[in-house]
LOSE-359571 format. One line per field, with one value per residue: x, y, z of N, C-alpha, C in turn; residue number from 1. Coordinates in Angstrom, 1 decimal. Example, Ala and Ser with C-alpha at 12.3 -4.5 7.8 and 13.67 -1.06 7.14 Angstrom:
<recs>
n_X (13.2;12.8);
n_Y (-5.7;-2.2);
n_Z (7.8;7.1);
ca_X (12.3;13.7);
ca_Y (-4.5;-1.1);
ca_Z (7.8;7.1);
c_X (13.2;12.9);
c_Y (-3.3;0.0);
c_Z (7.8;7.9);
vopa (1;2);
</recs>
This chain:
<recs>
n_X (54.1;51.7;48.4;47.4;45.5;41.9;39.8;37.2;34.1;32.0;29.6;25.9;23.8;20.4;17.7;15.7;12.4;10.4;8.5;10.0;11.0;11.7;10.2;9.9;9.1;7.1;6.6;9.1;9.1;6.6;7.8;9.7;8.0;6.6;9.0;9.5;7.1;7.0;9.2;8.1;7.7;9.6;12.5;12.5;9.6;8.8;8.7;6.3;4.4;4.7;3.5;1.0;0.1;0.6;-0.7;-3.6;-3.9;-3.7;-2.1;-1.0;-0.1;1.6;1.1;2.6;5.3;6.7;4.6;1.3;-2.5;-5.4;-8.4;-11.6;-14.8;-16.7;-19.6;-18.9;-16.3;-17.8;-20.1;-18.6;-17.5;-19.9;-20.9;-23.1;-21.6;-19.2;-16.9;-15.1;-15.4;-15.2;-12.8;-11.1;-11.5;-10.6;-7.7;-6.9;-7.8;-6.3;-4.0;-2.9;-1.9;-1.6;-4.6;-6.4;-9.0;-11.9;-14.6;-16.3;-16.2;-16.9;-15.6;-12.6;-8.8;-6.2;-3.2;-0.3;2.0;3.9;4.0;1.6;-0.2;0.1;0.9;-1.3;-2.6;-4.9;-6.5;-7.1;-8.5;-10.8;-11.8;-12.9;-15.6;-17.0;-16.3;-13.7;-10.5;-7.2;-5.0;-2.1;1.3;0.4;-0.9;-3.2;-3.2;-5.0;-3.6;-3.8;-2.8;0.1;-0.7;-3.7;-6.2;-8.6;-12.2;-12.2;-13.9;-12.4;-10.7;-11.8;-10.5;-8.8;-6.2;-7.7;-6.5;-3.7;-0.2;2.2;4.8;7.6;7.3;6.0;3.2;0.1;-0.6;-0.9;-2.0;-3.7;-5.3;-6.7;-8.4;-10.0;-11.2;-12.3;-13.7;-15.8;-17.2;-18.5;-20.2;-21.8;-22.7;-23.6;-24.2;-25.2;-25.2;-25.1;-26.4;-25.8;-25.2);
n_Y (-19.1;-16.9;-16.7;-14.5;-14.1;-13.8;-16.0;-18.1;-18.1;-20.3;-21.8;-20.9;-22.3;-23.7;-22.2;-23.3;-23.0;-21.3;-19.9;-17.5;-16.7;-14.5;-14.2;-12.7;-13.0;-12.3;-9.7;-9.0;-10.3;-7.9;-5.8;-6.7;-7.2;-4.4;-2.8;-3.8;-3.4;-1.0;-0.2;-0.3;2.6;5.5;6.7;9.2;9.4;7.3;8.2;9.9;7.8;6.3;8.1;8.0;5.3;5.6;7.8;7.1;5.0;3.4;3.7;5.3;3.5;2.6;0.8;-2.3;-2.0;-3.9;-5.8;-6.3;-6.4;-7.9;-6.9;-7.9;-8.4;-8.2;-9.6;-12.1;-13.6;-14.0;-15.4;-18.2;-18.3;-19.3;-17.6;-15.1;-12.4;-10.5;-11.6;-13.4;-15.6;-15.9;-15.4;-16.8;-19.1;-17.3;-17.5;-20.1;-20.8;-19.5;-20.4;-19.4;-16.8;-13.1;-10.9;-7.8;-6.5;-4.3;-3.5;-1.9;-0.7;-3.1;-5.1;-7.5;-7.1;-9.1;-9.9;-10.0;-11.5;-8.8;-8.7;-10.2;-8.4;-8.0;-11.1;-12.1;-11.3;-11.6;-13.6;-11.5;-9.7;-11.3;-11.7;-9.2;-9.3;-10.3;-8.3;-8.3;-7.4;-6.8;-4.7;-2.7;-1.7;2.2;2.1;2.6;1.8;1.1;1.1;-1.1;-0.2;-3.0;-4.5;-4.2;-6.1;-7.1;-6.0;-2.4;0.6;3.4;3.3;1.0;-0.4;-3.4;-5.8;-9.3;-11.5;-11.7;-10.4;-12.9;-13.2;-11.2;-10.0;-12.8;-13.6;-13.9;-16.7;-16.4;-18.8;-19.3;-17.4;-17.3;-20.0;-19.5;-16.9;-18.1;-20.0;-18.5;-17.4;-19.5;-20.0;-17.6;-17.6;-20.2;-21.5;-22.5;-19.8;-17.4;-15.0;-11.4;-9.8);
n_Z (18.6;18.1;16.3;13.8;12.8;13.3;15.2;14.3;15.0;16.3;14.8;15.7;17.6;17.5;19.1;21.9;21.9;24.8;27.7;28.3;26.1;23.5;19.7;16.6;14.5;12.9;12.7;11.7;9.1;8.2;8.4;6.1;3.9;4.1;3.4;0.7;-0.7;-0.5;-2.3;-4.7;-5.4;-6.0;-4.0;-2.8;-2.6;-0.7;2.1;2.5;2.0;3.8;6.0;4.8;5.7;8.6;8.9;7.8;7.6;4.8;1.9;-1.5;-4.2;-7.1;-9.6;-11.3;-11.6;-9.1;-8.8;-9.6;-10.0;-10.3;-10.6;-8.7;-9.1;-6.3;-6.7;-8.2;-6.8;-4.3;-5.4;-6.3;-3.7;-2.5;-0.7;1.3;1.7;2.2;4.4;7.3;6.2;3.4;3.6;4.2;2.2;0.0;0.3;0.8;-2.2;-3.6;-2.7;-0.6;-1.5;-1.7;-1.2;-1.4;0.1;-1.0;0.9;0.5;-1.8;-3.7;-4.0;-4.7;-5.0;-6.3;-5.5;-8.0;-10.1;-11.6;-14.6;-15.5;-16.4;-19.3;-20.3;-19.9;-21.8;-23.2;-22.1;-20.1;-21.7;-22.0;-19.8;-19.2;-19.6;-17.4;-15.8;-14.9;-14.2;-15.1;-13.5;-14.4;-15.5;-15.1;-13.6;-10.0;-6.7;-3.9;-1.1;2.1;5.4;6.6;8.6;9.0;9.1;9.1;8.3;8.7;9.5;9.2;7.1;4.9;2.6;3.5;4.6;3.2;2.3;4.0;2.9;2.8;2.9;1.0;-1.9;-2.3;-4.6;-5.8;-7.9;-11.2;-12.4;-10.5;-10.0;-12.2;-12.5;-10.7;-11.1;-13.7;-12.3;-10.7;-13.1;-14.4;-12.3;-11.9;-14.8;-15.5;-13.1;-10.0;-8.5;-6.4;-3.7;-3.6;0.0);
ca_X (53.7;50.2;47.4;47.2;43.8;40.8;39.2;36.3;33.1;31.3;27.9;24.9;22.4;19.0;17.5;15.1;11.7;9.8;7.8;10.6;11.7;10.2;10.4;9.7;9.3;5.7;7.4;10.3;8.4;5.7;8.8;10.1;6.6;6.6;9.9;8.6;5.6;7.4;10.6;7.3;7.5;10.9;12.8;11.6;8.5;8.1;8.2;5.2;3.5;4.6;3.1;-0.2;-0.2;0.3;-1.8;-4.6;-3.5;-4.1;-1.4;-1.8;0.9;2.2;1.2;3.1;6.8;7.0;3.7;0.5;-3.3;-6.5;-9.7;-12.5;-16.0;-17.0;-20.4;-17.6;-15.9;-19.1;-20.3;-17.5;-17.1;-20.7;-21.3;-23.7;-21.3;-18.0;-16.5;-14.0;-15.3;-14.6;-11.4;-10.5;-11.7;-9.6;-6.6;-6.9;-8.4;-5.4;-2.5;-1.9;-1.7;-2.7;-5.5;-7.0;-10.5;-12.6;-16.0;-17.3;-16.2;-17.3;-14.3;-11.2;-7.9;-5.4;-1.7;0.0;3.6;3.6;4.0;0.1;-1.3;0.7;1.7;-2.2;-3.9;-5.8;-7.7;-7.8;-10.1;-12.0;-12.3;-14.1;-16.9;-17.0;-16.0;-12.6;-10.0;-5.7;-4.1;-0.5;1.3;-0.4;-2.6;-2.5;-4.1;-5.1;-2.6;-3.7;-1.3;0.1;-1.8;-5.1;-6.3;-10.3;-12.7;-12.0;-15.0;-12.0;-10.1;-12.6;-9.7;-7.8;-6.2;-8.6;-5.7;-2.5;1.0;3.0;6.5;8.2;7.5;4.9;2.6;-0.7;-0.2;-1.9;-3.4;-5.1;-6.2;-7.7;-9.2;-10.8;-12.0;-13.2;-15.0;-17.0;-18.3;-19.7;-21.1;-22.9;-23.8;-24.4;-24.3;-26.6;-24.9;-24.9;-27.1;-25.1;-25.8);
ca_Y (-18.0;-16.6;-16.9;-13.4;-14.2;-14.0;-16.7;-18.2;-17.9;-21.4;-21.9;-20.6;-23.8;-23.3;-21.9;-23.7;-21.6;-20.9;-18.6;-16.2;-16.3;-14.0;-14.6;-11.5;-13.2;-12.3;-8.3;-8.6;-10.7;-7.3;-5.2;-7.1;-7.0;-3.2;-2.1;-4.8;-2.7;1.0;0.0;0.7;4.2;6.2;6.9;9.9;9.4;6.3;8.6;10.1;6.3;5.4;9.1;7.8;4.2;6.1;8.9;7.2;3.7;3.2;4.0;5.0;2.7;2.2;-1.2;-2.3;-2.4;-5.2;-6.0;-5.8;-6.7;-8.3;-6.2;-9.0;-7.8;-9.5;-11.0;-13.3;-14.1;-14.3;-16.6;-19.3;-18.9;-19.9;-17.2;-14.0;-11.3;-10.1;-12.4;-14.2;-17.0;-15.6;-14.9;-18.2;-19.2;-17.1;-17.8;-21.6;-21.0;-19.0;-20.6;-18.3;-15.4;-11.6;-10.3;-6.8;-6.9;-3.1;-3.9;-0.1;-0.8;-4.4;-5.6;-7.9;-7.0;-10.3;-9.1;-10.7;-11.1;-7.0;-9.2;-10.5;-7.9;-8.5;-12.1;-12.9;-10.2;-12.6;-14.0;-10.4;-9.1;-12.1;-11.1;-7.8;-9.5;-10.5;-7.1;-8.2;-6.7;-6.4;-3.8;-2.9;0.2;3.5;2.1;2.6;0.6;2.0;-0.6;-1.1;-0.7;-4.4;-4.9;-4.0;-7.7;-7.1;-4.6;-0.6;1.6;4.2;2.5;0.7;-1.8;-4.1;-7.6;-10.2;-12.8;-10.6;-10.7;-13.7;-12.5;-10.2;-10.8;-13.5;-13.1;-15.2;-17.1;-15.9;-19.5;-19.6;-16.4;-17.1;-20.8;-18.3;-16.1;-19.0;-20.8;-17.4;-17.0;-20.5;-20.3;-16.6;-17.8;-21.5;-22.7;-22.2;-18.7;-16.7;-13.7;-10.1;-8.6);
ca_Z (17.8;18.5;15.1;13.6;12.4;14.3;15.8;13.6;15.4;16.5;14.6;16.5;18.5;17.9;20.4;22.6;22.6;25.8;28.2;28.1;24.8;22.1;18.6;16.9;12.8;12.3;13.1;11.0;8.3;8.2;8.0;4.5;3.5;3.9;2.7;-0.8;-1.0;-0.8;-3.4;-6.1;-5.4;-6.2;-2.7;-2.4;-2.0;0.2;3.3;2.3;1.7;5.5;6.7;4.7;6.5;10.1;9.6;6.8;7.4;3.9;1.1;-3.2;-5.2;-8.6;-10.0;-13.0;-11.5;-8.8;-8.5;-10.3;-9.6;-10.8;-9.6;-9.2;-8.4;-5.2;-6.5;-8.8;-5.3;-3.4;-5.8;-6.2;-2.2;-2.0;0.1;1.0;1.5;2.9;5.7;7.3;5.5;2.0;3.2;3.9;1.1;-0.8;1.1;-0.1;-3.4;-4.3;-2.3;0.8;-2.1;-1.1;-1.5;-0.6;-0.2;-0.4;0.6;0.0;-3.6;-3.2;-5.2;-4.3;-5.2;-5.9;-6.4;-9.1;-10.7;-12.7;-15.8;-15.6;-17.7;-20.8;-20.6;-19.9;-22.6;-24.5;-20.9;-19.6;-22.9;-22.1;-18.3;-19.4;-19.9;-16.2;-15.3;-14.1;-14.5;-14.8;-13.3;-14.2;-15.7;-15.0;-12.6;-8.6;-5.8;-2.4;0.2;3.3;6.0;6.2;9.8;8.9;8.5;9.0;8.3;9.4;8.5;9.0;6.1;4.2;2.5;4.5;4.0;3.1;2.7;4.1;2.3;3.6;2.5;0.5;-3.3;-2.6;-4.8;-6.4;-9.1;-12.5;-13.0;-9.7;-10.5;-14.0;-12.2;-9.7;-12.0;-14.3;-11.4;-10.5;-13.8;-14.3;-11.0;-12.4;-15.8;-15.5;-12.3;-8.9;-8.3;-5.0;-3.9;-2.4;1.6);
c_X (52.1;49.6;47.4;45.7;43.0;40.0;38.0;35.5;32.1;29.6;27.2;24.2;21.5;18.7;16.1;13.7;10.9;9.4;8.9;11.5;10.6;10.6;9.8;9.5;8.1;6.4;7.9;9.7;7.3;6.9;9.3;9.2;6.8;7.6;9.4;8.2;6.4;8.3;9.4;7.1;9.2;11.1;12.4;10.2;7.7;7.7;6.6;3.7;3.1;4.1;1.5;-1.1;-0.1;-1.0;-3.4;-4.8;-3.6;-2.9;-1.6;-0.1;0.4;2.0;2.1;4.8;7.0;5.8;2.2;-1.1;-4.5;-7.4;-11.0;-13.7;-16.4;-18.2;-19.3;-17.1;-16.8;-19.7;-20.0;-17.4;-18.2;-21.3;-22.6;-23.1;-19.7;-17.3;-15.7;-14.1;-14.7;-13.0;-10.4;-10.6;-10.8;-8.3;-6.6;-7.1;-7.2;-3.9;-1.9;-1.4;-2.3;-3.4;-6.2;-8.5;-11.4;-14.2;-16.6;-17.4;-16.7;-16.6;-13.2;-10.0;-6.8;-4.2;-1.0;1.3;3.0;3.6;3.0;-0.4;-0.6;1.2;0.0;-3.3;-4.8;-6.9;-7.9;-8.6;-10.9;-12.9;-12.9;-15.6;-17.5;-17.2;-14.8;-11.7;-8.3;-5.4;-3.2;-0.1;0.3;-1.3;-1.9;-3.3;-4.0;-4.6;-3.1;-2.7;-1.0;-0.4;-3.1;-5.6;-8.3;-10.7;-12.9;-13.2;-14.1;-11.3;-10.5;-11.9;-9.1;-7.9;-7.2;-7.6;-4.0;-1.0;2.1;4.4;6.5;8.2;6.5;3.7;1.1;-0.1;-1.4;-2.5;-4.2;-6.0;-6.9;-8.5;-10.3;-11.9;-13.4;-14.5;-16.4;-17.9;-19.0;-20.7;-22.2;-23.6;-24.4;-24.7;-25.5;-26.1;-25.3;-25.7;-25.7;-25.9;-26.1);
c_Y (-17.9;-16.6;-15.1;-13.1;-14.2;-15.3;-17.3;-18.5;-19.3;-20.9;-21.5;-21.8;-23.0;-23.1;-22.5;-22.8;-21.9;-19.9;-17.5;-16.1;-15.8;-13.8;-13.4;-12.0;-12.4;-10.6;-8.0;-9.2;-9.2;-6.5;-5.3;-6.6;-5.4;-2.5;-2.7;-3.6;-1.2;0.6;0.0;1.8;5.0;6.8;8.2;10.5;8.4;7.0;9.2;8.6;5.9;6.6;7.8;6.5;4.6;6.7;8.4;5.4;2.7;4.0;4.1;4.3;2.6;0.8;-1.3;-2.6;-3.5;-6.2;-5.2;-6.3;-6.8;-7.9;-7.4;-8.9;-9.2;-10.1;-12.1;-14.0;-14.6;-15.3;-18.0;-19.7;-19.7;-18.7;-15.5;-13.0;-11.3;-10.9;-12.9;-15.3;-17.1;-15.4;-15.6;-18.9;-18.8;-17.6;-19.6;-21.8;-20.3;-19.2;-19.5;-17.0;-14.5;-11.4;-9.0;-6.7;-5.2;-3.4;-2.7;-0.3;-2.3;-5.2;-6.1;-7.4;-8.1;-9.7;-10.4;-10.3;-9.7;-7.7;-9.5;-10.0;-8.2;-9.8;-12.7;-11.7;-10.8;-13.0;-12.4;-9.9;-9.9;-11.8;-10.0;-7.9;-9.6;-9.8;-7.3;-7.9;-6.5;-5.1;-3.7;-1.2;1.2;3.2;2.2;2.0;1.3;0.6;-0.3;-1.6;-2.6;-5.0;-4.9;-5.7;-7.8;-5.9;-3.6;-0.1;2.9;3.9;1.9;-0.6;-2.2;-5.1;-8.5;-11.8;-11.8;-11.6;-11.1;-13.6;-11.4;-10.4;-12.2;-13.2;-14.1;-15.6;-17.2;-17.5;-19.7;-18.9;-16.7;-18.5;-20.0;-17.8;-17.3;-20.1;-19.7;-17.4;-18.1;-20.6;-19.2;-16.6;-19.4;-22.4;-21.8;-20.4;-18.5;-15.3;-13.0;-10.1;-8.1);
c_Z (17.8;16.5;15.1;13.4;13.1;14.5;14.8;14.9;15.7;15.9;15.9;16.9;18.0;19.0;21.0;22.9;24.5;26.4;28.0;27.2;23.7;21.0;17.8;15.1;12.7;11.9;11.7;9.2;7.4;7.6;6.7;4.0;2.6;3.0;0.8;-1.4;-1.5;-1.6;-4.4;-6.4;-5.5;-4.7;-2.2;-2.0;-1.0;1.4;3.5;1.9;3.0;6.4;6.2;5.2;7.9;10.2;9.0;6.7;6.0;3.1;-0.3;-3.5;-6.3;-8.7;-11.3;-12.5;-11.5;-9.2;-9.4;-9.6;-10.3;-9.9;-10.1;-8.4;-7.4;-5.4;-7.4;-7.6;-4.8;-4.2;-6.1;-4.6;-1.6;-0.4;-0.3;0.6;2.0;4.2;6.0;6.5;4.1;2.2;3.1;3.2;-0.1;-0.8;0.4;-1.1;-4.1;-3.5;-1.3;-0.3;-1.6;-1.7;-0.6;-1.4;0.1;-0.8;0.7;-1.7;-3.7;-4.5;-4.0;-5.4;-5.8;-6.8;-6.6;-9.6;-11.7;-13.7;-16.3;-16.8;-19.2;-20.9;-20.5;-21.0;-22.9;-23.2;-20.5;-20.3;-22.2;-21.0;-18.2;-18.9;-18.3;-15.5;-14.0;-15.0;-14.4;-15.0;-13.2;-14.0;-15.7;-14.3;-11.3;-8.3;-4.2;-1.5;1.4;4.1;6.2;7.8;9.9;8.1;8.6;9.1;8.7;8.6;8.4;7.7;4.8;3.3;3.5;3.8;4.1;3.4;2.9;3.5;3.4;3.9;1.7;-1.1;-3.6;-2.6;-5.3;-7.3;-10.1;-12.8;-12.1;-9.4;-11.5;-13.3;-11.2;-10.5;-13.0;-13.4;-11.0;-11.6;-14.6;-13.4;-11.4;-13.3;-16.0;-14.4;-11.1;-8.5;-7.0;-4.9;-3.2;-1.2;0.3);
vopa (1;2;3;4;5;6;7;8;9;10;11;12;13;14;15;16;17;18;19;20;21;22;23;24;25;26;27;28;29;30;31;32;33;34;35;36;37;38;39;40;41;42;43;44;45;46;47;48;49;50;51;52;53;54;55;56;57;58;59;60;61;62;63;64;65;66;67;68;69;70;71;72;73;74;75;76;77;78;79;80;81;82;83;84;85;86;87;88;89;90;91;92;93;94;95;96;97;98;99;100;101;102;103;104;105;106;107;108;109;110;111;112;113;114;115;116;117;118;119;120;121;122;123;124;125;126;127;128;129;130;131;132;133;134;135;136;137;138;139;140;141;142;143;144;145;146;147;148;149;150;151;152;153;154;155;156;157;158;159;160;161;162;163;164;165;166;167;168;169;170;171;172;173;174;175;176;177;178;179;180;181;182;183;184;185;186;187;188;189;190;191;192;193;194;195;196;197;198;199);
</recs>
């Protein structure tokens, strides 16, 4: 009597890499990333998000759903990183000082970005008043944030943001205390410690 059932399927091998094998994560990783990024905007309007990262490489988003953001004037940054101005160096810096978290960095506006669980601005009120004083800042509900497409990884003078530390996955985001140690190391470094000049 023959099995009516189909056959079950032998597990997959890893596959062995080499010269002619191409692995395509970083791609498909960019892809999550992106789709992430556009479910902040109601489906009808993502297409118009992915026209303004072709044609503008640069996208406006809703903060406050998934995703929210702390605007952090880059002498704060530039001071804690120990540095003059805008660079790969700050960016590695960031990139370790906040755990491989994103950050979009617009050095026309000479401000970093660092995106943050949406929950930030109301579960950290009490530190963001404080953060005024600094002139930083949580962005949630009713705010937007100009995204750069998720390839723009160094400075475009067509663009003007791009990733400083680019979004590793889908949903990974900083974490609000290495944000507020961040923030808190900047503004010892501005009001009591050797501080940093701007370019």
């Amino acid at each position: 009597m023959e099995p009516t059932a189909r056959p079950r399927r032998a597990a997959l091998l890893p596959v062995e890499g080499g010269r002619d094998v191409r692995v395509h994560l970083g791609a498909h990783r960019r892809l999550a990333c992106e789709h992430w990024l556009l479910s902040t905007l109601p489906e009808y309007d993502r297409a118009r998000a992915r026209q303004e990262w072709t044609d503008h490489r640069i996208a406006l988003l809703p903060l406050g759903t998934l995703v929210s953001a702390v605007r952090l004037p880059a002498r704060l940054v530039l001071a804690v990183a120990g540095c003059r101005g805008v660079s790969g160096e700050v960016d590695r810096f960031l990139a370790e000082a906040l755990e491989g978290g994103p950050v979009i960095c617009d050095p026309n506006g000479r401000r970093f970005y660092a995106l943050v669980p949406a929950s930030m601005p109301a579960t950290w009120r009490a530190a963001a008043e404080e953060w005024q004083s600094a002139e930083v800042e949580c962005l949630g509900r009713n705010s937007y944030l100009g995204v750069p497409r998720l390839d723009v990884t160094e400075p475009d003078v067509r663009v003007g943001s791009y990733w400083s530390v680019p979004m590793s996955s889908a949903a990974s985001l900083c974490g609000p205390l290495a944000v507020a140690r961040l923030i808190a190391a900047g503004w010892h470094e501005l009001t009591g410690g050797d501080g940093c000049e701007e370019a």
